[in-house]
BALUM-937023 format. One record per residue (C-alpha): x, y, z; residue in three letters; residue number from 1. Coordinates in Angstrom, 1 decimal, decimal comma. Layout:
N
+--------+--------+--------+-----+-----+
!      x !      y !      z ! res !   n !
+--------+--------+--------+-----+-----+
!      X !      Y !      Z ! ALA ! NUM !
...
+--------+--------+--------+-----+-----+
END
This chain:
361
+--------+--------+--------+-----+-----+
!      x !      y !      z ! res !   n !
+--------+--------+--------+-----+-----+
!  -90,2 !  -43,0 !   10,8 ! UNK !   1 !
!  -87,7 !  -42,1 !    7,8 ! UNK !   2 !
!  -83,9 !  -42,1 !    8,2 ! UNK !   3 !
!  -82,3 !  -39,1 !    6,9 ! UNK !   4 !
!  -79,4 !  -39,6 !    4,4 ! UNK !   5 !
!  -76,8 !  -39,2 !    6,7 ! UNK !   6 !
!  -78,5 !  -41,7 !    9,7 ! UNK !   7 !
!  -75,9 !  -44,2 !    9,5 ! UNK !   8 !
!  -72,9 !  -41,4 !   10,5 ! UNK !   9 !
!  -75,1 !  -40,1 !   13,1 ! UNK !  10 !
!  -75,7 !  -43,2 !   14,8 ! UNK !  11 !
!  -71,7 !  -44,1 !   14,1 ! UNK !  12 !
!  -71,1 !  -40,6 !   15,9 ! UNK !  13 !
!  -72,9 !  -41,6 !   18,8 ! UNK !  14 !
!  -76,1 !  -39,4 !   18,2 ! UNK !  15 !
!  -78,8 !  -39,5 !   20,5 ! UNK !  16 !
!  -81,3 !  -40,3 !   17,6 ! UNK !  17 !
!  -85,2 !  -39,3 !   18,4 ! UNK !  18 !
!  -88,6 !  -38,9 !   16,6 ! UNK !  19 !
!  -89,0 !  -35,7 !   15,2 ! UNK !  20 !
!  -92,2 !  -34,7 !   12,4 ! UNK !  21 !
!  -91,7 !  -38,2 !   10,8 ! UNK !  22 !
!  -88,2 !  -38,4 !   10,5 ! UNK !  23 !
!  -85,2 !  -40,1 !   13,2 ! UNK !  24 !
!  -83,4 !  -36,8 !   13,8 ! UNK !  25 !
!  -80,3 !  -36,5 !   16,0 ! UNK !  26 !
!  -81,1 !  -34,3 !   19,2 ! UNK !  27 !
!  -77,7 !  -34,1 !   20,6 ! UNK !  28 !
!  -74,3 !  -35,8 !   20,6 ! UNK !  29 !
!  -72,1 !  -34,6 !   23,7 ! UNK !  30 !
!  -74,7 !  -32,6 !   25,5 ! UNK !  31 !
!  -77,1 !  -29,8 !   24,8 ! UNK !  32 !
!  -74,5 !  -26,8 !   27,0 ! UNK !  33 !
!  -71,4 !  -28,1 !   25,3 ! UNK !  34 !
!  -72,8 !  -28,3 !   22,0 ! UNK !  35 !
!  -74,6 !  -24,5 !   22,2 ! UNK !  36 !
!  -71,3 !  -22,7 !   23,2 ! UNK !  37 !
!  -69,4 !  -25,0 !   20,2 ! UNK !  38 !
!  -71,8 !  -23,0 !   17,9 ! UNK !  39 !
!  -72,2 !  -19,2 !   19,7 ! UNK !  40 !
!  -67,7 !  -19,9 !   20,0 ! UNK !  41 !
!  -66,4 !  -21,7 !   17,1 ! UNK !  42 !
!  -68,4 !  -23,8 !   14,5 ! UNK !  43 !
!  -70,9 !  -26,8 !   14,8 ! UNK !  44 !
!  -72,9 !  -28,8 !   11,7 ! UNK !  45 !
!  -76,9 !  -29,3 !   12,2 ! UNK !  46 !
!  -78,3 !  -32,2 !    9,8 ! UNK !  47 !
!  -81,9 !  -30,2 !    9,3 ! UNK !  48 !
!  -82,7 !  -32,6 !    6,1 ! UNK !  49 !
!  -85,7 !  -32,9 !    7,7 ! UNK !  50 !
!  -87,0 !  -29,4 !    6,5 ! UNK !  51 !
!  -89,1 !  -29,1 !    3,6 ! UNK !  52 !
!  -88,5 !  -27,7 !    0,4 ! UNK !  53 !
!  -90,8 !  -25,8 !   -2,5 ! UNK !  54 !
!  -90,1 !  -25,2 !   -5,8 ! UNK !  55 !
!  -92,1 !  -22,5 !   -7,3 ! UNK !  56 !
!  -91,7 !  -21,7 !  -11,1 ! UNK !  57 !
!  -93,6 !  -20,2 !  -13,9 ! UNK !  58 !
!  -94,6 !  -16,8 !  -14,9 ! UNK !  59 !
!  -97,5 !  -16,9 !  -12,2 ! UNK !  60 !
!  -95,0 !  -17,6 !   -9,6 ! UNK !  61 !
!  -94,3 !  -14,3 !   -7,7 ! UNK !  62 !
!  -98,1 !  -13,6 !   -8,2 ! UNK !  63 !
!  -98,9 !  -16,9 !   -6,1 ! UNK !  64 !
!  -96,3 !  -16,3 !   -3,4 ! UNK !  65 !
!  -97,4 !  -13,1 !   -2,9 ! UNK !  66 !
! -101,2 !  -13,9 !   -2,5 ! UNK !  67 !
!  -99,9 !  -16,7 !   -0,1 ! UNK !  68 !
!  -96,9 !  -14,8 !    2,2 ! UNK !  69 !
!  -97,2 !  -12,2 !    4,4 ! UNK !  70 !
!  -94,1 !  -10,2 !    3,2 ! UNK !  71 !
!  -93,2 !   -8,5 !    0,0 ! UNK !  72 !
!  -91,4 !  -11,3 !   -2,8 ! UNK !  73 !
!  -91,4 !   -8,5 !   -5,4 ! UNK !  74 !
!  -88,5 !   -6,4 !   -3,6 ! UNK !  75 !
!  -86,2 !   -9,7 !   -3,8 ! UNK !  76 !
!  -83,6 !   -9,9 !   -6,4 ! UNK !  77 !
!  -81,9 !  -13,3 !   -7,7 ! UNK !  78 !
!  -79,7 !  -14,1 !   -4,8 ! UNK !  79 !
!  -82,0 !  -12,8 !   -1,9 ! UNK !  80 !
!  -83,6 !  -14,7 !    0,6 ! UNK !  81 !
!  -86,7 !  -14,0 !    2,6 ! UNK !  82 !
!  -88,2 !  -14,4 !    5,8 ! UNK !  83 !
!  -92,0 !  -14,9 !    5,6 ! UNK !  84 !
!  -95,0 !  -16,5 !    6,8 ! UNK !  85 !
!  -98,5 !  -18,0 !    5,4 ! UNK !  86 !
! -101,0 !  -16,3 !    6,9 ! UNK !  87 !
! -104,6 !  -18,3 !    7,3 ! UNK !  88 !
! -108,1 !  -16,8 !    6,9 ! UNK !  89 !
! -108,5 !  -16,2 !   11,1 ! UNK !  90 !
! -105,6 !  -14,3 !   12,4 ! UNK !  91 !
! -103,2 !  -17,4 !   12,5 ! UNK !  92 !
! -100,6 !  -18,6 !   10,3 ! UNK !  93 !
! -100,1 !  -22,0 !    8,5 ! UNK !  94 !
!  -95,9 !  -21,9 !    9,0 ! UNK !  95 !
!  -93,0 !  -19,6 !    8,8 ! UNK !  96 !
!  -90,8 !  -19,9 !    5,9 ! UNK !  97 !
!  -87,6 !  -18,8 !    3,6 ! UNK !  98 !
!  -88,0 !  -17,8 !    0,8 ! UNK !  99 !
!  -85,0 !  -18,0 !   -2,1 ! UNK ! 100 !
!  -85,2 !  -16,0 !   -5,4 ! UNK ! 101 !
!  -83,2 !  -18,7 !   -7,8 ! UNK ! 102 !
!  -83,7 !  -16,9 !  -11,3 ! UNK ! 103 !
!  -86,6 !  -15,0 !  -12,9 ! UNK ! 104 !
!  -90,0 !  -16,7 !  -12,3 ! UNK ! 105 !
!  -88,2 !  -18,6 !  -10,0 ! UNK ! 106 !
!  -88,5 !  -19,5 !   -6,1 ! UNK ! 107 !
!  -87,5 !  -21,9 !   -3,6 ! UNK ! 108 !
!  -89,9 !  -22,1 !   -0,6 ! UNK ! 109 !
!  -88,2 !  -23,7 !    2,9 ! UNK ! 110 !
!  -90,8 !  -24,5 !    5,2 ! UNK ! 111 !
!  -90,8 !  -26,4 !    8,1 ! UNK ! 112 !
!  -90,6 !  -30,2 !    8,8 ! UNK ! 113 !
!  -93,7 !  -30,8 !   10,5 ! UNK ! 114 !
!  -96,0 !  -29,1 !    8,3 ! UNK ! 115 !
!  -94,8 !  -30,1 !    5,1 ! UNK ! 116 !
!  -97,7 !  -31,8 !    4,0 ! UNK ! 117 !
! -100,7 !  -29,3 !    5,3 ! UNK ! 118 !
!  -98,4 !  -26,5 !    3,7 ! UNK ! 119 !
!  -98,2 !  -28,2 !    0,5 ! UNK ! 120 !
! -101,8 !  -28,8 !    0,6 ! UNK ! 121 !
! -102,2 !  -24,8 !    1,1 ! UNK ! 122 !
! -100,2 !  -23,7 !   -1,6 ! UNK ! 123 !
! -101,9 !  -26,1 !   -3,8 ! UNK ! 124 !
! -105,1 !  -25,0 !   -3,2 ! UNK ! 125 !
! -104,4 !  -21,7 !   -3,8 ! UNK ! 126 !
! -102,4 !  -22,3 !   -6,6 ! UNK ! 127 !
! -105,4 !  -22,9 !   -8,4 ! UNK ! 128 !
! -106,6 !  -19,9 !   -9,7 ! UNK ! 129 !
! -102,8 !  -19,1 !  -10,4 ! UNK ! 130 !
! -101,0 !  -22,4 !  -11,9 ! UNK ! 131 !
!  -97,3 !  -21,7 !  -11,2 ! UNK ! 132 !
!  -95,5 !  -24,8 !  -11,5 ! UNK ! 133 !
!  -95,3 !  -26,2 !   -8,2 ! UNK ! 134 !
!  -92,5 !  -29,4 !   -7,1 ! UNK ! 135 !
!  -92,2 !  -31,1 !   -3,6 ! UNK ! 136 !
!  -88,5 !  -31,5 !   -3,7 ! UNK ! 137 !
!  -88,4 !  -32,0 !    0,3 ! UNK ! 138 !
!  -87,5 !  -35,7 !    0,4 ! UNK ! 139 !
!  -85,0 !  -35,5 !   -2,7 ! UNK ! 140 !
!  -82,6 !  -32,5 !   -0,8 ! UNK ! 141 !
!  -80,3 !  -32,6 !    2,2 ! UNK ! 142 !
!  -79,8 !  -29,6 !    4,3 ! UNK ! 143 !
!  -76,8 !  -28,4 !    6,5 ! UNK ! 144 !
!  -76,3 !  -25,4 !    8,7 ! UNK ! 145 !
!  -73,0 !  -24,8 !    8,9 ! UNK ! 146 !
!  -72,9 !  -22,1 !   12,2 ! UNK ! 147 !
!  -70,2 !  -20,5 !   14,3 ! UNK ! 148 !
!  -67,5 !  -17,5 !   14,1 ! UNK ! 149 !
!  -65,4 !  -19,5 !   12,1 ! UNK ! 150 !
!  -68,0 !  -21,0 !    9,7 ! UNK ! 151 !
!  -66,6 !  -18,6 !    6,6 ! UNK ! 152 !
!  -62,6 !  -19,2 !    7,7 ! UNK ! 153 !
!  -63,0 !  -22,8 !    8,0 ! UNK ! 154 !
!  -65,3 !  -23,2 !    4,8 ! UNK ! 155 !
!  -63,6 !  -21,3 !    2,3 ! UNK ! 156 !
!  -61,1 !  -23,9 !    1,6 ! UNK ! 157 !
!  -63,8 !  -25,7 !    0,0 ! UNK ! 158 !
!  -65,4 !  -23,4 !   -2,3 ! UNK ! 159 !
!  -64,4 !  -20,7 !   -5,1 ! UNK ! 160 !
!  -67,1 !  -18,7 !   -4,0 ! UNK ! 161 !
!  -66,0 !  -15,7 !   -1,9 ! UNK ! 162 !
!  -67,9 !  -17,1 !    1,6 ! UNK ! 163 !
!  -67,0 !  -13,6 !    3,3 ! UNK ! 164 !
!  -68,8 !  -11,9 !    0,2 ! UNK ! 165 !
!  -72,5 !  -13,2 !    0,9 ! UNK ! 166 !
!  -74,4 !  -11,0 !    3,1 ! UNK ! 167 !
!  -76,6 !  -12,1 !    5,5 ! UNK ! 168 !
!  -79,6 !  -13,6 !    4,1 ! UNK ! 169 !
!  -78,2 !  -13,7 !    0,7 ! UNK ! 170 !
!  -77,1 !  -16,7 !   -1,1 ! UNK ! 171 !
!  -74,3 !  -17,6 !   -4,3 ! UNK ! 172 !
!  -75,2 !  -21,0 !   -6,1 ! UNK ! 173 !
!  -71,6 !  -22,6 !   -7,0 ! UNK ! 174 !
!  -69,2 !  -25,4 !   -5,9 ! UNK ! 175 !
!  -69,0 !  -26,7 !   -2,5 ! UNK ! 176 !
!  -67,1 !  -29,4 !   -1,2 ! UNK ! 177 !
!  -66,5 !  -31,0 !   -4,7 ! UNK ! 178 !
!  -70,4 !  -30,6 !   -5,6 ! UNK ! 179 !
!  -71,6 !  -28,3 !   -8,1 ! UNK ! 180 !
!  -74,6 !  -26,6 !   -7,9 ! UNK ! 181 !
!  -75,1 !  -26,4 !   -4,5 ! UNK ! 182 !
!  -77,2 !  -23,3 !   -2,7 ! UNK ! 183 !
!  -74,8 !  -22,2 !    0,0 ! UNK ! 184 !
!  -77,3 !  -19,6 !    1,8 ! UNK ! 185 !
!  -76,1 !  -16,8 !    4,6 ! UNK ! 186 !
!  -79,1 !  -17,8 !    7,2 ! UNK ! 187 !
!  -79,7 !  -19,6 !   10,1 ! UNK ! 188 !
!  -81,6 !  -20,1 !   12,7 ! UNK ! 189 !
!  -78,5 !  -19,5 !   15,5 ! UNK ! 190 !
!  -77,5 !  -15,9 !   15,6 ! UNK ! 191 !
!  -73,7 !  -17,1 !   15,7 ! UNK ! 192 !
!  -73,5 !  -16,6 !   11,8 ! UNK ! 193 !
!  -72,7 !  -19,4 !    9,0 ! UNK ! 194 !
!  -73,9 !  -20,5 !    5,8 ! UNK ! 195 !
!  -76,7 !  -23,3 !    4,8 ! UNK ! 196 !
!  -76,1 !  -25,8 !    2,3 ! UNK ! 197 !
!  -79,0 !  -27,1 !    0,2 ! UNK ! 198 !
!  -77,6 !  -29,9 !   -2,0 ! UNK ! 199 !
!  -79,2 !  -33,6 !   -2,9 ! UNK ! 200 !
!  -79,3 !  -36,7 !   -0,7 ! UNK ! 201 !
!  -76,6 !  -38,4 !   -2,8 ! UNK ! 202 !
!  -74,1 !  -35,9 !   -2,5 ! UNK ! 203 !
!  -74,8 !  -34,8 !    1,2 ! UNK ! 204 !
!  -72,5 !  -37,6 !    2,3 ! UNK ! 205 !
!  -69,5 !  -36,1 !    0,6 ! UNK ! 206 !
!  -70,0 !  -32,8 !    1,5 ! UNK ! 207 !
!  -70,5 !  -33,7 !    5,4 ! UNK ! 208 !
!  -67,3 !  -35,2 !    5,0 ! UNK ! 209 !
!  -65,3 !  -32,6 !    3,6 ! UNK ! 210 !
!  -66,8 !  -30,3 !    5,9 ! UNK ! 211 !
!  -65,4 !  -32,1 !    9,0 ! UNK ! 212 !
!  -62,1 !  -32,2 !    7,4 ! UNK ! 213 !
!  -61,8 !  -28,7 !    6,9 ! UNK ! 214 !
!  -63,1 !  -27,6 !   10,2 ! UNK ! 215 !
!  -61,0 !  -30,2 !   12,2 ! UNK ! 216 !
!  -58,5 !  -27,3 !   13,3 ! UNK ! 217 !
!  -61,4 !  -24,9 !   14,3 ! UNK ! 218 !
!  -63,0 !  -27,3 !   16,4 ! UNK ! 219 !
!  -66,1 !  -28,4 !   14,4 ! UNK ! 220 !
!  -68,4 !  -30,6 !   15,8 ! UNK ! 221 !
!  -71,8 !  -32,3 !   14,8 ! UNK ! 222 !
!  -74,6 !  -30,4 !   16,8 ! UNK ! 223 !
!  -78,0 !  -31,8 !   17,8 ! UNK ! 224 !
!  -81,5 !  -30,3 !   17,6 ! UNK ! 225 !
!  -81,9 !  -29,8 !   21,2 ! UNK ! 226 !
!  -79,0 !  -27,0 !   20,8 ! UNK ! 227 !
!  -80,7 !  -26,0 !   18,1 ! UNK ! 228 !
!  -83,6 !  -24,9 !   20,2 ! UNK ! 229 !
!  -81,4 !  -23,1 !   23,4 ! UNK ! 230 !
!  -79,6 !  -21,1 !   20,4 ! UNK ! 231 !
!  -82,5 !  -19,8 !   18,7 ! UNK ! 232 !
!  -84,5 !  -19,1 !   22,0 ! UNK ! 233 !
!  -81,2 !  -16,9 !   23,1 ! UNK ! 234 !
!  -81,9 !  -14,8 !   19,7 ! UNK ! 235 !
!  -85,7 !  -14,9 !   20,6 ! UNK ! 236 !
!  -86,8 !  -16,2 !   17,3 ! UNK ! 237 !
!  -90,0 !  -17,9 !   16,9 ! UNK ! 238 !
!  -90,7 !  -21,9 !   16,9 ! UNK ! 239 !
!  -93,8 !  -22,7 !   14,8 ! UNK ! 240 !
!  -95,9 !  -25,0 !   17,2 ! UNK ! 241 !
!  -95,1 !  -23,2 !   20,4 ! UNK ! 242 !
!  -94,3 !  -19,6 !   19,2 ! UNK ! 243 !
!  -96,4 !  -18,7 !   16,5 ! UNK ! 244 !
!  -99,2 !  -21,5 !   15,1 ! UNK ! 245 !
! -102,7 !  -21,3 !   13,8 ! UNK ! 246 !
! -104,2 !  -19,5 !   16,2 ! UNK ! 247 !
! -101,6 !  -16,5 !   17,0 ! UNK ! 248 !
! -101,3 !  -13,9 !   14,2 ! UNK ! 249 !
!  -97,9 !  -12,2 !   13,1 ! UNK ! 250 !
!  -98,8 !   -8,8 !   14,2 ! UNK ! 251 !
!  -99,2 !  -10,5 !   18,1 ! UNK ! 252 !
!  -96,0 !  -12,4 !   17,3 ! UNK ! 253 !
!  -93,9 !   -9,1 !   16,6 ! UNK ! 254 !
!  -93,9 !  -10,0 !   13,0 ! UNK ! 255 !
!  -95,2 !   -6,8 !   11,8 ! UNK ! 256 !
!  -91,9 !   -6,4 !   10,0 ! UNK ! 257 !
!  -93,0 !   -9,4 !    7,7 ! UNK ! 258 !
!  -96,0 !   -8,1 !    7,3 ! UNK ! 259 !
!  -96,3 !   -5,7 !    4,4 ! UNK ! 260 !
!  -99,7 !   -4,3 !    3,6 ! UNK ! 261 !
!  -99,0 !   -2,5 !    0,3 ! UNK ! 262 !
!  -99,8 !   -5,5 !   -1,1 ! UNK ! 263 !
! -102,7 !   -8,1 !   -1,0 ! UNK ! 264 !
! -102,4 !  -11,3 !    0,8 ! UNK ! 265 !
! -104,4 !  -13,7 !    2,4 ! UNK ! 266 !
! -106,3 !  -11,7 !    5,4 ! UNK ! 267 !
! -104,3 !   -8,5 !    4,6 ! UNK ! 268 !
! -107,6 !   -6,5 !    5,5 ! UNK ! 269 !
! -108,0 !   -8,0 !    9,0 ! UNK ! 270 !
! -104,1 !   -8,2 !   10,1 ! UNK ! 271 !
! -104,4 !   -4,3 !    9,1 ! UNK ! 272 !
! -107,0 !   -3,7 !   11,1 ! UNK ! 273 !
! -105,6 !   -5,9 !   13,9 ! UNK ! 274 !
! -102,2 !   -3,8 !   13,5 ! UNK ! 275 !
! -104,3 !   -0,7 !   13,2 ! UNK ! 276 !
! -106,1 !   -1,1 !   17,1 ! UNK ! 277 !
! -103,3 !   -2,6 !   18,4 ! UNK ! 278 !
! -104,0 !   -6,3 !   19,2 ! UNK ! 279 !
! -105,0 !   -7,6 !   22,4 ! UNK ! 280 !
! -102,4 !  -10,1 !   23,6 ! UNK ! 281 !
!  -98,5 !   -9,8 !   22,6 ! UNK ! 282 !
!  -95,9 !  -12,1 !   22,5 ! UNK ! 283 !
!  -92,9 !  -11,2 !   24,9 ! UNK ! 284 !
!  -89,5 !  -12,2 !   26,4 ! UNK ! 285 !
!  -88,2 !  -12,6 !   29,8 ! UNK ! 286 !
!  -85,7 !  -13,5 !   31,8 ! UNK ! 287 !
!  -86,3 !  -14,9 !   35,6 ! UNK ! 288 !
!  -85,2 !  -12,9 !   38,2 ! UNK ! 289 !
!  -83,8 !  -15,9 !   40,4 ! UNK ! 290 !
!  -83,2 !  -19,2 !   40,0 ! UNK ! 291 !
!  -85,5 !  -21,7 !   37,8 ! UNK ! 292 !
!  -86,0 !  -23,2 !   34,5 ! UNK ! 293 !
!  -89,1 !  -22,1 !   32,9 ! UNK ! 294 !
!  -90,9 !  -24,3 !   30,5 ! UNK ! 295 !
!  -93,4 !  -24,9 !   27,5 ! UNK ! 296 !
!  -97,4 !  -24,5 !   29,3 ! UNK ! 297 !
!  -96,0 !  -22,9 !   32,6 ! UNK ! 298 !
!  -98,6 !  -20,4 !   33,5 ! UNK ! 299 !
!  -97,2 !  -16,9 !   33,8 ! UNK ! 300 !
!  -99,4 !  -14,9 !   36,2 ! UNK ! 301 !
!  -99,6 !  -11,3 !   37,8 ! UNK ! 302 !
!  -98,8 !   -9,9 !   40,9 ! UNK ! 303 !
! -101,7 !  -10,8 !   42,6 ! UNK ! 304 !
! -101,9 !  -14,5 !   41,1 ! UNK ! 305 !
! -103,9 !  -14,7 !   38,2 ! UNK ! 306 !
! -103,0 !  -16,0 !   35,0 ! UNK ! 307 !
! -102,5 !  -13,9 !   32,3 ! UNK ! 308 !
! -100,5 !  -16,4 !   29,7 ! UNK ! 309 !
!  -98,4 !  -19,4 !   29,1 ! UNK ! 310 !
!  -95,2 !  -19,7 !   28,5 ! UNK ! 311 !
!  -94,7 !  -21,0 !   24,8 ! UNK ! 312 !
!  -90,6 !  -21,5 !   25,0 ! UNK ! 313 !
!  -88,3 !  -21,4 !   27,9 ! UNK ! 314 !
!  -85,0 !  -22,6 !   28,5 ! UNK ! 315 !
!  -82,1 !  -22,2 !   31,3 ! UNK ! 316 !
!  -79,8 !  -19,9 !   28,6 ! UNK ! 317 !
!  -76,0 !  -21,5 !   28,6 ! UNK ! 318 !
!  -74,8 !  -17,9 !   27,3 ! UNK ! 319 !
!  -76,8 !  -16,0 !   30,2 ! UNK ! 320 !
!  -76,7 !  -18,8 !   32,8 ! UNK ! 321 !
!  -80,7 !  -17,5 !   33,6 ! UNK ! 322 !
!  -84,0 !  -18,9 !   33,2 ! UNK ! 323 !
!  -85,0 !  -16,8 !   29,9 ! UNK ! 324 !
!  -88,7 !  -17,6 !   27,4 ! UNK ! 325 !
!  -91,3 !  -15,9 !   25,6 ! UNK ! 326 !
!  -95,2 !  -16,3 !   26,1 ! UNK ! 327 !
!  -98,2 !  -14,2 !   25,2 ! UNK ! 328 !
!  -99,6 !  -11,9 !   27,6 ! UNK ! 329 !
! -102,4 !   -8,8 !   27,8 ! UNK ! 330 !
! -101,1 !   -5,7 !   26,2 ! UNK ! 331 !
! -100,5 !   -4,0 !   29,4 ! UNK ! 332 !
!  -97,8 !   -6,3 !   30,3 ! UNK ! 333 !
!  -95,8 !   -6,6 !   27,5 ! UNK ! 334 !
!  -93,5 !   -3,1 !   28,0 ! UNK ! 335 !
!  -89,7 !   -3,8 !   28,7 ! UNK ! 336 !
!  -89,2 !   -3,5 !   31,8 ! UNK ! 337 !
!  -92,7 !   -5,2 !   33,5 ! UNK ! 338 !
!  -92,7 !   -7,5 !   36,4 ! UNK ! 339 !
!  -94,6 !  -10,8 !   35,9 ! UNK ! 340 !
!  -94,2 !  -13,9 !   37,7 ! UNK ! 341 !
!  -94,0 !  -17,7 !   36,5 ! UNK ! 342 !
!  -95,5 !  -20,7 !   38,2 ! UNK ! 343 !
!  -92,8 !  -23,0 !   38,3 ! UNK ! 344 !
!  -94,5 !  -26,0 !   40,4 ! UNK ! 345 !
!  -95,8 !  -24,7 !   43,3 ! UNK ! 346 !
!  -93,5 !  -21,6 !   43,3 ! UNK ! 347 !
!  -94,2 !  -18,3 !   41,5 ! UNK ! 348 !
!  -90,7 !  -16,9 !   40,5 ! UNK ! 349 !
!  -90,4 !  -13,3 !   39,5 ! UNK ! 350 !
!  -89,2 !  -12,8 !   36,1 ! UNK ! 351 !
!  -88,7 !   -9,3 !   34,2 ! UNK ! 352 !
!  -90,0 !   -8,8 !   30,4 ! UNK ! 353 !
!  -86,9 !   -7,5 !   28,6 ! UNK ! 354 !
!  -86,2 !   -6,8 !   24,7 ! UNK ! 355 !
!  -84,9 !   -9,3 !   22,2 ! UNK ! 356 !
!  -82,7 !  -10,4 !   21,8 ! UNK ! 357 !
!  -81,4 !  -12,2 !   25,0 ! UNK ! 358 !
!  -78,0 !  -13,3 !   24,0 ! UNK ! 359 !
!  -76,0 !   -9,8 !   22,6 ! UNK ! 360 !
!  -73,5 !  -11,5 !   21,1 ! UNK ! 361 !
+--------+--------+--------+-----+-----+
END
């Protein structure tokens, strides 16, 4: 297992530390309900250094990531950022990503921890008929998500960029914390708002620092991955290995919106026609109807018992205080509205499928 940069001030912070796609990642500090309403009410720091990072350069740049992504990289100006996915050759995709328009023939590719390696592989193979410059800068950069309400209020103190000025899922590349340079991004993967801070592993010390100075009057606190996962589920957003994998295409996934057919991409022509006669199976949300905690594999089953799908995520939701997930089911369930049942041990609990997101904010 690797140690992240900032291991050492995890551990002194009392981190629960756990295995996590190769790395010793900290999955929660004070507990996962405390730490979730820290981030959805005030502010709360993720260490997500674990994520890997892509840089993509040369004047064959934008024509690689477009062959390779499933949304549309032309329409991004310098200062966007992009939610996208790699599509495969049979209806699944290889990961979800970010992508960050730096400068002209320029792009930084965030993709997940655990596939690091088999998406590099990807790229590079399809890089071949392209040759963009291609770097692996995942285990040289350290990566913050600074999330909460008061993210931009308690933050600005340590920048001269204009925090409040950065749109969502837009990003300014200036000083931060005493570092130059550093990519302070409007995303996250919370729906509570706040900036994430790309900057390298030998400055990420300072900057956690200073960022726990200046949020000490707003409350900030360090916030483990297992919040991580009850905040995103709440905003119904997709978790590559349970969610959305190989085998599960974007169009069943609900990501038709990063999906863009007026240009060709790897299995354009069958996602089209998949989109086209309306696919078979579709991912949906729901929320129990009484009392129970569904989870990952439960089998969600009709009225008259049979199994129809699995649950992929499911949580008890600290904000709703109700079972809530998502799972892939036939077609004919998947309206708002639609009784379904989940086999919670040996009890099937009646759960409603609703539209996303769960938590309204």
């Amino acid at each position: 297992m690797k140690n992240i940069a900032l291991h050492e001030i995890h551990v002194s912070l009392g981190a629960k530390m756990v295995p996590f796609a190769g790395y010793n990642m900290p999955v929660q500090y004070e507990g996962v309900t405390a730490e979730h309403l820290t981030v959805r009410e005030s502010i709360g720091v993720f260490d997500v250094s674990h994520m890997g990072e892509f840089l993509v350069s040369g004047n064959s740049a934008l024509a690689l990531i477009q062959r390779v992504t499933s949304n549309d990289a032309s329409k991004l100006a310098i200062g966007d950022a992009q939610y996208s996915c790699f599509p495969n050759e049979s209806n699944g995709i290889v990961d979800d990503l970010i992508c960050y328009k730096i400068k002209e023939n320029q792009y930084l590719l965030v993709v997940n921890a655990s596939n690091i390696e088999k998406d590099w592989n990807w790229i590079s193979k399809h890089n071949e008929q392209f040759d963009a410059d291609l770097k692996d800068l995942s285990e040289t950069y350290s990566l913050l998500a600074i999330q909460g309400p008061k993210a931009v209020d308690a933050m600005q103190s340590l920048s001269s960029v204009d925090l409040a000025d950065i749109p969502f899922y837009t990003f300014k590349i200036g000083d931060f914390a005493g570092i130059e340079n550093v990519i302070i991004s409007a995303t996250g993967y919370t729906g509570s708002g706040g900036f994430e801070i790309y900057c390298k592993n030998d400055e990420v010390v300072q900057i956690w620092k200073q960022v726990f100075e200046a949020g000490e009057r707003f409350g900030i606190k360090p916030i483990g991955l297992a919040a991580r996962d009850t905040l995103r589920l709440e905003m119904g957003y997709c978790l590559y290995g349970n969610d959305i994998d190989d085998t599960t295409s974007p169009i069943e996934a609900g990501l038709g919106w990063i999906t863009k057919f007026t240009k060709d991409f790897i299995n354009a022509p069958a996602l089209a026609k998949q989109k086209e006669a309306k696919p078979i199976r579709r991912l949906v949300a729901f929320e129990l109807d009484e009392r129970g905690i569904p989870r990952h594999g439960y089998d969600i089953i009709d009225a008259d018992g049979n199994v129809i799908g699995k649950v992929t995520s499911g949580t008890m939701s600290p904000c709703l205080q109700k079972g809530i997930g998502m799972g892939y089911v036939p077609r004919v369930f998947s309206k708002s509205g639609t009784k379904i049942q989940i086999q919670i041990r040996k009890k099937a609990i009646s759960a409603t499928v609703v539209k996303l997101p769960f938590y309204k904010g």
